[in-house]
Every structure is written in structure tokens, then in C-alpha cells.
N, C-alpha and C positions, 0 to 999 in steps of 0.2 A: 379322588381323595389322595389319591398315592402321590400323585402332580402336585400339591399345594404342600404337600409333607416335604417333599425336596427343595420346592422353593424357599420354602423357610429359611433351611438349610443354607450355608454359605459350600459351593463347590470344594473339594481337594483342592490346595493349590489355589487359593483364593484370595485375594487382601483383604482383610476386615478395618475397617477404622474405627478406633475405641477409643470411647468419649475420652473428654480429656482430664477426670477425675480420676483413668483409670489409668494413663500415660506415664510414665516413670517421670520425675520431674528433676531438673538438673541439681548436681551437688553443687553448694555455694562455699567458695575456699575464702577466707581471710588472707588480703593482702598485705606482701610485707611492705615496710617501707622503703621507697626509694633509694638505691644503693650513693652514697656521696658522689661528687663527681672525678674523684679520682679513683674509685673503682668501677665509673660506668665506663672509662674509658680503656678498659682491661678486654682483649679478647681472650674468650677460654677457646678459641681453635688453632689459638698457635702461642708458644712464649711470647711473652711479655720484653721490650727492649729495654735493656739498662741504663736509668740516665747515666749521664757523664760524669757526675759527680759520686753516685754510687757507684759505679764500676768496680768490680772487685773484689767489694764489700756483700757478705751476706746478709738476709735478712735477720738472720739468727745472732749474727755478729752487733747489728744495731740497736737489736731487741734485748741483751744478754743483761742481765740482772750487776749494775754498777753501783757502788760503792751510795749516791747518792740513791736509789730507788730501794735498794737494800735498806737503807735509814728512815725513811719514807715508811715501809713495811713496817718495819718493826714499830715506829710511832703509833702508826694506824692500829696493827695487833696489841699492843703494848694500851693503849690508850681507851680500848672499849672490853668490854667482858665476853663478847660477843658480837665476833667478827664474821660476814659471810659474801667471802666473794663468789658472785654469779653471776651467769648470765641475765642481764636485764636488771630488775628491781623488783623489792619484793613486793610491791604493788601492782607488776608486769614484768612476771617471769618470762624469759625468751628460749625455754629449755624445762623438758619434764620433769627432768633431775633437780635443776633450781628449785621448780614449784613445789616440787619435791618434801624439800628441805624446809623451804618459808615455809608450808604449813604443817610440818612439824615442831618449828620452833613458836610459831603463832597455837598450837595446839597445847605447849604449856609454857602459854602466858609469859615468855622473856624477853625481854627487851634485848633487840639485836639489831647491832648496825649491818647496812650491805654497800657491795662496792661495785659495781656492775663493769666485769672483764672486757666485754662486749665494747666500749665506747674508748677506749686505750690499748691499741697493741702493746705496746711499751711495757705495762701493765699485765697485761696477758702472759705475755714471755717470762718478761721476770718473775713473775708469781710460781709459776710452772720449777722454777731455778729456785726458787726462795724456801718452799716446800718439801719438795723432790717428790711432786704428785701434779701426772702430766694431765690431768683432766677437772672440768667444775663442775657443782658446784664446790669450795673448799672450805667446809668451816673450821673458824678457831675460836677456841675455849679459854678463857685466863691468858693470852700470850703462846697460849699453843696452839699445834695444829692438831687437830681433832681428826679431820679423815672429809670424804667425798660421801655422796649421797648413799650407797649403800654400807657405809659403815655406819653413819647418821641412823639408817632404816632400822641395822638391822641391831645398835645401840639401843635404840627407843625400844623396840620390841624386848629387851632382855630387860631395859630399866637403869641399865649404865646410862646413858648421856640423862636422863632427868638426874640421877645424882651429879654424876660432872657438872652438870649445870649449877647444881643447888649450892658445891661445894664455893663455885665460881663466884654467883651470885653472892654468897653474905663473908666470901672472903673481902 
């Protein structure tokens, strides 16, 4: 009897295989999209060489918030009551922060346009110079700038930005 007890038993030191209900089963990650072709051709194990044309020039220089993109801005802000640029769209935020923000402005009911930074460096830069707020997402209220996702957050929570909003709205 003693004999058929230990058999049961799997040995110290023994492999067991377990069913496969019982198996951890792989995490499935969502893929991003395809980087353009001009940044599949970027190593990140060494700098990148300058073309010839840019030589010189920095990227910060190219990107700099000019007289034309400055006017662009302010049309845009100047033109909707609610302005939100972010990453992605607010139907596919690409950033927690953005989603953030969508569904606090879709949570009372406002009508708000969005610009997605993500798809125009140009854009991205200047924005950054335009505000003097180096991160998104960046909403703006009546022609102004309102602030980033946690002043958004922590607005809602006191009851400020639904007034800002209200005031905006039936001005």
C-alpha cells in the first residue's frame, strides 16, 4: 500500500505537465502602425547622417513657430470654442492623457474640435512655442489656452472648466 501511495505521487524534482487549461497563456499586445518610410530608414544604434541640404540647420530651427503657422494657430483657436490638440483623434486617442481629456469633454456634452500633433511635426513644434506648454494634450477655451490634461482633471473635479466652458459656450 505504501508503494502505490508514492506512485501517485510525482518524485522531488520531477516535471509534471499540466493540462493546457491550466498553462499561462500568452499576453496579446496591439500593434502599432507601420513607422513611414522615412523613419524606417533611421538607425537608433548610431546618429543619423545629415543630408546636404540640411546641414547646419537644426531640427528645432525648422520646426520654430513662424510668422505663417503662428496665424494658422490663432485662426484655428480664434475659430472654434473648443480647441483640442492631441495625440491621435478623439475617436483614437494615441496617449492616456488625450483620452484623458476626450472623455472629459464628451462627459459634458461639448462640442470640440481636435487637431492631432501626432501627424505634423511642424505643428508639434510650433504648438509647443505658440503656448509656452511643452507637453499634450493642450486644450483651448474661447481663444485661450486652458492648460494640459491634469489641469483639465483637476478643473473638472473642482467645477471650474464646466463653468469656463458654459461661460464659452453661450458667449
Amino acid at each position: 500500500m505504501a508503494a502505490s501511495a508514492t506512485a501517485a505521487r510525482p518524485l522531488a524534482g520531477a516535471s509534471v505537465r499540466l493540462p493546457l487549461s491550466a498553462r499561462r497563456q500568452p499576453v496579446r499586445v496591439a500593434l502599432l502602425p507601420r513607422a513611414p518610410p522615412a523613419l524606417q530608414s533611421l538607425s537608433l544604434g548610431r546618429p543619423a547622417q545629415a543630408q546636404p541640404s540640411a546641414r547646419g540647420r537644426s531640427v528645432r530651427c525648422l520646426a520654430a513657430l513662424n510668422p505663417e503657422m503662428r496665424a494658422t494657430l490663432d485662426k484655428v483657436v480664434g475659430s472654434n470654442k473648443v480647441v483640442l490638440f492631441m495625440k491621435g483623434t478623439k475617436d483614437f486617442p494615441q496617449c492616456g492623457f488625450s483620452h484623458t481629456v476626450v472623455q472629459i469633454l464628451r462627459s459634458l456634452d461639448v462640442p470640440f474640435e481636435t487637431l492631432d500633433v501626432l501627424a505634423n511635426e511642424a505643428l508639434r513644434q510650433g504648438l509647443k512655442e505658440y503656448s509656452s506648454w511643452p507637453t499634450f494634450p493642450q486644450l483651448y477655451i474661447d481663444g485661450e489656452f486652458f492648460g494640459g490634461c491634469d489641469i483639465t482633471v483637476e478643473a473638472y473635479k473642482s467645477g471650474e472648466l464646466q463653468e469656463t466652458l458654459e461661460k464659452a459656450i453661450c458667449s
